[in-house]
Wavefront OBJ file of the C-alpha trace (Angstrom):
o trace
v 61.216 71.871 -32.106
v 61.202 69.052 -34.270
v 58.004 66.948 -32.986
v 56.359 63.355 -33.568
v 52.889 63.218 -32.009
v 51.751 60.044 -30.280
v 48.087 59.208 -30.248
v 45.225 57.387 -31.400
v 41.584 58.431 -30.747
v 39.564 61.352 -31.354
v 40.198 63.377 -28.276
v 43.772 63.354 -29.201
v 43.146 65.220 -32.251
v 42.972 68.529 -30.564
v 46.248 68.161 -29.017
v 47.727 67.275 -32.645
v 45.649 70.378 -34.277
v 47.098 72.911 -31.636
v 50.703 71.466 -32.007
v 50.219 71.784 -36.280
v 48.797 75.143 -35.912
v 51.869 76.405 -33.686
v 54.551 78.624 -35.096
v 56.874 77.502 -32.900
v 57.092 73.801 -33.776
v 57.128 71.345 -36.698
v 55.125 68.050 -36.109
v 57.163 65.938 -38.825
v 55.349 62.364 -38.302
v 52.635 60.761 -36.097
v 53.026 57.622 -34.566
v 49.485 55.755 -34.159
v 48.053 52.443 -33.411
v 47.550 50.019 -36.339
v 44.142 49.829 -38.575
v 41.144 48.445 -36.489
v 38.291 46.484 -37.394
v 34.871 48.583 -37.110
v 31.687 48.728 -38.285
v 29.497 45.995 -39.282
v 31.523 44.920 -41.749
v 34.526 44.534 -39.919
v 36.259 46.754 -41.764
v 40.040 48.150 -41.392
v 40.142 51.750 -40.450
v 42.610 54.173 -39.658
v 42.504 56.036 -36.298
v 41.251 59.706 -36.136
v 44.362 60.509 -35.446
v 45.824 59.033 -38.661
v 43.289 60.512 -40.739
v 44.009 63.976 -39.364
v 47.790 63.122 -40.033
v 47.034 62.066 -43.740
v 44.913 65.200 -44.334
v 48.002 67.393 -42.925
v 50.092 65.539 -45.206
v 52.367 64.419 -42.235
v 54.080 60.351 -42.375
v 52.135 58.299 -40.536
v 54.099 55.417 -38.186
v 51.880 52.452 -37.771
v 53.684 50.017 -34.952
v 52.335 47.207 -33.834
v 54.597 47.911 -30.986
v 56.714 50.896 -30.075
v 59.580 48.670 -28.991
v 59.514 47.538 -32.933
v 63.396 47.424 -34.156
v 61.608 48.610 -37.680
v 59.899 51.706 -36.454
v 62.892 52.529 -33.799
v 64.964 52.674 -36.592
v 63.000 54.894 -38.491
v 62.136 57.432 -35.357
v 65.947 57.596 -35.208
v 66.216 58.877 -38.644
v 63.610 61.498 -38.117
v 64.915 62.722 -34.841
v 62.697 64.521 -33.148
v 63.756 66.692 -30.438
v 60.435 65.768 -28.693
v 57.339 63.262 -28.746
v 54.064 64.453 -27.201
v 51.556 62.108 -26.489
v 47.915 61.624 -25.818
v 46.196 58.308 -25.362
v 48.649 56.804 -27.910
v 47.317 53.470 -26.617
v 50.800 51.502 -26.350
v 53.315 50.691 -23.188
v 56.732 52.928 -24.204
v 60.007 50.333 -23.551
v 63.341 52.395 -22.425
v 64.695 52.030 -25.905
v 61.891 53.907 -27.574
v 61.673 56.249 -24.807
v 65.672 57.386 -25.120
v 65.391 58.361 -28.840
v 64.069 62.188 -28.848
v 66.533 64.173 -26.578
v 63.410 66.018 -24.949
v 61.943 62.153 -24.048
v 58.240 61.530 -24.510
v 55.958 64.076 -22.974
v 52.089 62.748 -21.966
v 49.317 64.916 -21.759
v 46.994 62.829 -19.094
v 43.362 64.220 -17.890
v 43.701 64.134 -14.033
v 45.382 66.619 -11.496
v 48.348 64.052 -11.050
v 49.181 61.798 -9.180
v 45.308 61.327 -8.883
v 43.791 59.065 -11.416
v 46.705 57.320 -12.699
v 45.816 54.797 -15.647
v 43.542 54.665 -18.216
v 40.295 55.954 -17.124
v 40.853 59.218 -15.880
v 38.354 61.010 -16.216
v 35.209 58.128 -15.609
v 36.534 57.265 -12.323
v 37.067 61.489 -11.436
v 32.702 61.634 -12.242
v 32.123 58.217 -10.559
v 33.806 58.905 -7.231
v 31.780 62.466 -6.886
v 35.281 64.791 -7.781
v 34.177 68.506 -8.047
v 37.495 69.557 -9.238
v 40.026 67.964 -12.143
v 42.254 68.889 -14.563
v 45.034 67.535 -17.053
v 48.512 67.551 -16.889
v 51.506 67.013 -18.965
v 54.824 65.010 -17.594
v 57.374 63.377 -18.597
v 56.969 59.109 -19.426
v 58.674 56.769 -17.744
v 59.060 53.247 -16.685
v 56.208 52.950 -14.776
v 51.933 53.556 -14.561
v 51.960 57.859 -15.493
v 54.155 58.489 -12.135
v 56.752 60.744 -14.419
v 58.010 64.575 -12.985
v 55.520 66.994 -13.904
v 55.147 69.510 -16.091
v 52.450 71.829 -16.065
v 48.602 71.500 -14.809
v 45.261 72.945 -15.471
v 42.099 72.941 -13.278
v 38.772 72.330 -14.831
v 35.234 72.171 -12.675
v 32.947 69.497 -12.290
v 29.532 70.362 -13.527
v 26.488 68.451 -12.061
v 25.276 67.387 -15.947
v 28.976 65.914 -17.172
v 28.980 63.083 -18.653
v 33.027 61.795 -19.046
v 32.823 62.126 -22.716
v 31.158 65.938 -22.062
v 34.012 66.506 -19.693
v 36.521 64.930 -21.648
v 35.856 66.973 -24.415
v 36.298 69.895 -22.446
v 39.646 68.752 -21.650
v 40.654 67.730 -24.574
v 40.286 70.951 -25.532
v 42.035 73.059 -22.906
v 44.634 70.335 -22.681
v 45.831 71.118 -26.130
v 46.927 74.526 -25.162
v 48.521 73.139 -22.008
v 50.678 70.781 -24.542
v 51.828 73.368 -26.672
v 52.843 75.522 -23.814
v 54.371 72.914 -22.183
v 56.332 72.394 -25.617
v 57.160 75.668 -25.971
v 58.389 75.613 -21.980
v 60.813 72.506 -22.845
v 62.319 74.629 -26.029
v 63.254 78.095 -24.123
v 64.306 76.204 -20.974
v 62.085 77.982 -18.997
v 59.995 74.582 -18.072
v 61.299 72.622 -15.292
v 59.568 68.787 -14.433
v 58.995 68.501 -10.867
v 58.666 64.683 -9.353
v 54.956 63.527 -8.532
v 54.504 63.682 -4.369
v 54.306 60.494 -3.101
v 50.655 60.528 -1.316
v 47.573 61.227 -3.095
v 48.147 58.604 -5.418
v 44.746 57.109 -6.920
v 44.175 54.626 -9.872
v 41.989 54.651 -13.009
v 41.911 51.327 -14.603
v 39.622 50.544 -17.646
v 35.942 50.728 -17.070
v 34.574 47.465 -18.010
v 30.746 46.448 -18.485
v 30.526 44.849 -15.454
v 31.563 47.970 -13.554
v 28.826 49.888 -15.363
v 26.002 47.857 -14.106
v 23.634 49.818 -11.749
v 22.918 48.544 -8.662
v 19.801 50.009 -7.335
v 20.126 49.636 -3.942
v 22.933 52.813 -3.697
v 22.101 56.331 -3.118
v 20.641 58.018 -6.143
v 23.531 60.373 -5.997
v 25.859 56.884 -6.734
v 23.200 55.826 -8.935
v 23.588 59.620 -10.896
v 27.321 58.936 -11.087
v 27.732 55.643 -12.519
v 25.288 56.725 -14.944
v 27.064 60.023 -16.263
v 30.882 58.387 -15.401
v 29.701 55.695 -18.041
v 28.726 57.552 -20.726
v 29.014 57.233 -23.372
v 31.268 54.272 -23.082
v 30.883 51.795 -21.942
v 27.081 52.621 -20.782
v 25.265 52.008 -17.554
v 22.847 49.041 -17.935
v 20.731 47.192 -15.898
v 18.153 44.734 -16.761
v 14.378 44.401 -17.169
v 12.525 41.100 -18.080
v 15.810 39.821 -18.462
v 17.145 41.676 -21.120
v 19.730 44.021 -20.786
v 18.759 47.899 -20.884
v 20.943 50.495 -21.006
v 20.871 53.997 -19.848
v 21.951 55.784 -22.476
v 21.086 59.721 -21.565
v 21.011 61.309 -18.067
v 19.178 60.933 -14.777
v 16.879 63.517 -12.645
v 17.292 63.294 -9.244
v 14.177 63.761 -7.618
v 13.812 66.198 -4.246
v 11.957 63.212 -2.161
v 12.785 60.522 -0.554
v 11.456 57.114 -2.418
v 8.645 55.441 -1.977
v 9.555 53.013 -4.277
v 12.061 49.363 -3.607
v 15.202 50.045 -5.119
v 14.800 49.155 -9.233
v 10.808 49.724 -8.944
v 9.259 51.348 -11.379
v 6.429 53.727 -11.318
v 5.477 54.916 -14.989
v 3.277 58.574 -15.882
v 2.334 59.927 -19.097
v 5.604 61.449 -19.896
v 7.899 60.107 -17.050
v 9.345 56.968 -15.285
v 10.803 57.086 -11.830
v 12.755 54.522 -10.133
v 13.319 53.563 -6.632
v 17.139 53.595 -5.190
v 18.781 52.949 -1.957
v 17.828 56.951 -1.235
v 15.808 59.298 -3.598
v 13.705 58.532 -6.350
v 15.432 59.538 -9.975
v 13.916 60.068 -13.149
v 15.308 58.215 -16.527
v 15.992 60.318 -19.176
v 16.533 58.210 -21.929
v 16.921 54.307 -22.584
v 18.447 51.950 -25.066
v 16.520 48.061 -24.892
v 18.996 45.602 -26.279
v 18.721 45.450 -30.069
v 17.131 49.202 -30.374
v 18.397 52.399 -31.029
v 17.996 54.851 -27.824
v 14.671 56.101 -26.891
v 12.884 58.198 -24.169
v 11.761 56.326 -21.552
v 8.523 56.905 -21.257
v 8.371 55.751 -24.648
v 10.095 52.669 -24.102
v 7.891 52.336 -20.562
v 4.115 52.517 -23.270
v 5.826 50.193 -25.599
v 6.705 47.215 -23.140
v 3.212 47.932 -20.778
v 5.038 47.849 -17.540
v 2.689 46.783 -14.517
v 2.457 47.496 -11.439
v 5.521 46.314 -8.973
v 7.707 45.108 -11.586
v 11.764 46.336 -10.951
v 14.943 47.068 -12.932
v 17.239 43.593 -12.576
v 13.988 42.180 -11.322
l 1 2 3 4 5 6 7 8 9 10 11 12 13 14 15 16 17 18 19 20 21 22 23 24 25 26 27 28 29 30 31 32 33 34 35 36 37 38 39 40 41 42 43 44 45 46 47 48 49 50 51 52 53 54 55 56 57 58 59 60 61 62 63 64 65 66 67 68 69 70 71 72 73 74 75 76 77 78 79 80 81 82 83 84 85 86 87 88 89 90 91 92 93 94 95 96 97 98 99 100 101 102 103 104 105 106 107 108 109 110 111 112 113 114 115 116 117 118 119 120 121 122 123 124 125 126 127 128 129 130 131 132 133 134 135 136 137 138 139 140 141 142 143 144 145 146 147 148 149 150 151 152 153 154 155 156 157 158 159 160 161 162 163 164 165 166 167 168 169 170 171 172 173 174 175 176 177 178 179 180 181 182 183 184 185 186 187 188 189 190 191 192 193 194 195 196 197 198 199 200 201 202 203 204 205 206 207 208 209 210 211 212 213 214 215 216 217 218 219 220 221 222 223 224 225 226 227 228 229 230 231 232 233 234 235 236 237 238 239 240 241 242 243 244 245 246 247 248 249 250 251 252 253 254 255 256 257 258 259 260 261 262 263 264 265 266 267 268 269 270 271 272 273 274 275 276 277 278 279 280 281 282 283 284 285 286 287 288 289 290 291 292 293 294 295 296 297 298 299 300 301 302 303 304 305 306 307 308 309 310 311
C-alpha cells in the first residue's frame, strides 16, 4: 500500500523504521508537527520523526493543522491508500480523516479501551497495572474509542520506568503496525468496535500531578516516582527548593520509623519515611544541578536531624 506516516516524537520512529523497511508497503510522505523551539537557545528544530523522514529521503508535510485546506490538498494528490499514526500530536477533523480509502490507523500503547488519551502508559505504572499492551484501531471522531484492530500484551516489570516501558512498546508496537498494515491490504484484518465498559482515561501528566506526597504507601510513593520518569519527574521539596527524583526508589522490607518526608542519612544511603515502609532514594536532581546520588546530595547540603521532604 501506498502509506503516509503520522507522527512526531522519538518513540514514533520505530513504527516509521518498520513500515520503511517493509516489502510490502511504500511510505511516500510523513506528516509531522511544525519546527519547535528547544534548547537554550530557543532554537527551531525538526521532530525526530522529520529527521528520520529527511534521512529516508521521504517529503515531509509540516501542518500547523491537519484540517489545513493547503496540506488537504496536497494529501489528496499523494493518495495514500492508508495513514498510520503514532503520537502525531494533532486532533484529525472528518475532512482529513476521509482522504486515504483505508482511513487513518493509530497505533496507541494501552490494551484498549483502557487508557484512552495521551498518557498511556504513565497512568498504566501509576495505578499499579501488571499487564499492558498497544493496539492499533481505526481514528475517529472522538478520544481513541475507534474499532480495533489488533493487540499485543506486554508485562509490567517492578523497575519500569514509563519511558523504559515505553520503549519497549515502541518497539513491539512497530511490528504490530506493519502487520496490522499488511492485515488491511489482503483483507484478512477485520476492526472490531471497542466494548463499552472498561473504559479508563489518560490525560497529560502535569507537574503538579508528579509531586510526591509522603504521606501514601511507599508502594504509591514507588509508582509516582517510576510513572513520572523521565517526564515530567517526581519532585518534592526540601528547604524550599524544589528537588526532583530523578532515578528509582528501594523499597525497604520494614515498616518506618520515620514521619512521612523524614529523612535519615548513612554513609552511602538516605531513607525516607512514607505513609507505610521506609524507601531508599536512588538518585536526586536539586533545582539548578545536574542529577546526583543522593547520598551525595544528602553530605553536600548537611542534613540534620528531623528535617523532612516538603518540610
Amino acid at each position: 500500500m501506498r502509506l503516509v506516516f503520522a507522527g512526531t516524537p522519538e518513540v514514533a520512529v520505530p513504527a516509521l523504521d518498520a513500515l520503511l523497511a517493509s516489502d510490502r508497503h511504500e511510505v511516500v510522505a510523513v506528516v509531522t508537527r511544525p519546527d519547535a523551539p528547544a534548547g537554550r537557545g530557543r532554537r527551531l528544530v525538526a521532530s525526530p520523526v522529520a529527521q528520520r523522514a529527511e534521512e529516508a529521503g521521504i517529503e515531509v508535510l509540516k501542518p500547523a493543522k491537519p484540517s489545513d485546506p493547503d496540506f488537504q490538498a496536497r494529501l489528496t494528490e499523494i493518495a495514500p491508500d492508508c495513514c498510520p499514526v503514532v503520537a502525531y500530536g494533532a486532533l484529525l477533523r472528518p475532512g482529513t480523516l476521509e482522504i486515504p480509502r483505508h482511513g487513518w490507523v493509530n497505533l496507541h500503547f494501552s490494551l484498549l479501551p483502557a487508557w484512552r488519551g495521551a498518557a498511556p502508559v504513565q497512568h498504566a505504572l501509576l495505578a499499579g497495572d501488571e499487564v499492558t499492551g498497544a493496539s492499533t484501531f481505526r481514528i475517529e471522531q472522538g478520544l481513541d474509542s475507534g474499532p480495533v484492530f489488533g493487540v499485543l500484551t506486554e508485562e509490567v516489570r517492578p523497575t519500569d520506568t514509563s519511558g523504559v516501558l515505553l520503549d519497549r512498546l515502541a518497539h513491539a508496537g512497530a511490528r504490530l503496525l506493519v502487520a496490522t498494515m499488511d492485515g488491511i491490504e489482503d483483507g484478512t484484518l477485520q476492526a472490531v468496535p471497542q466494548p463499552a465498559e472498561g473504559v479508563t482515561l489518560a490525560p497529560k501528566i502535569t507537574v503538579e500531578d508528579a509531586r510526591i506526597d509522603w504521606s501514601l504507601p511507599a508502594l504509591r510513593v514507588d509508582r509516582v516516582v517510576r510513572g513520572c520518569a523521565p517526564a515530567p519527574g517526581a519532585w518534592t521539596t526540601f528547604r524550599g527548593e524544589r528537588l526532583k527524583l530523578s532515578g528509582p526508589v528501594r523499597l525497604l522490607p520494614a515498616a518506618t520509623e520515620l514521619a512521612p518526608g523524614e529523612l535519615a542519612v548513612a554513609k552511602n544511603s538516605v531513607r525516607v519515611g512514607t505513609g507505610s515502609h521506609e524507601i531508599e532514594l536512588g538518585e536526586v536532581q536539586p533545582q539548578g544541578k545536574k542529577p546526583m546520588r543522593a547520598a551525595d546530595w544528602a553530605r553536600g547540603v548537611r542534613i540534620e536531624s528531623g528535617e523532612r521532604l516538603d518540610g
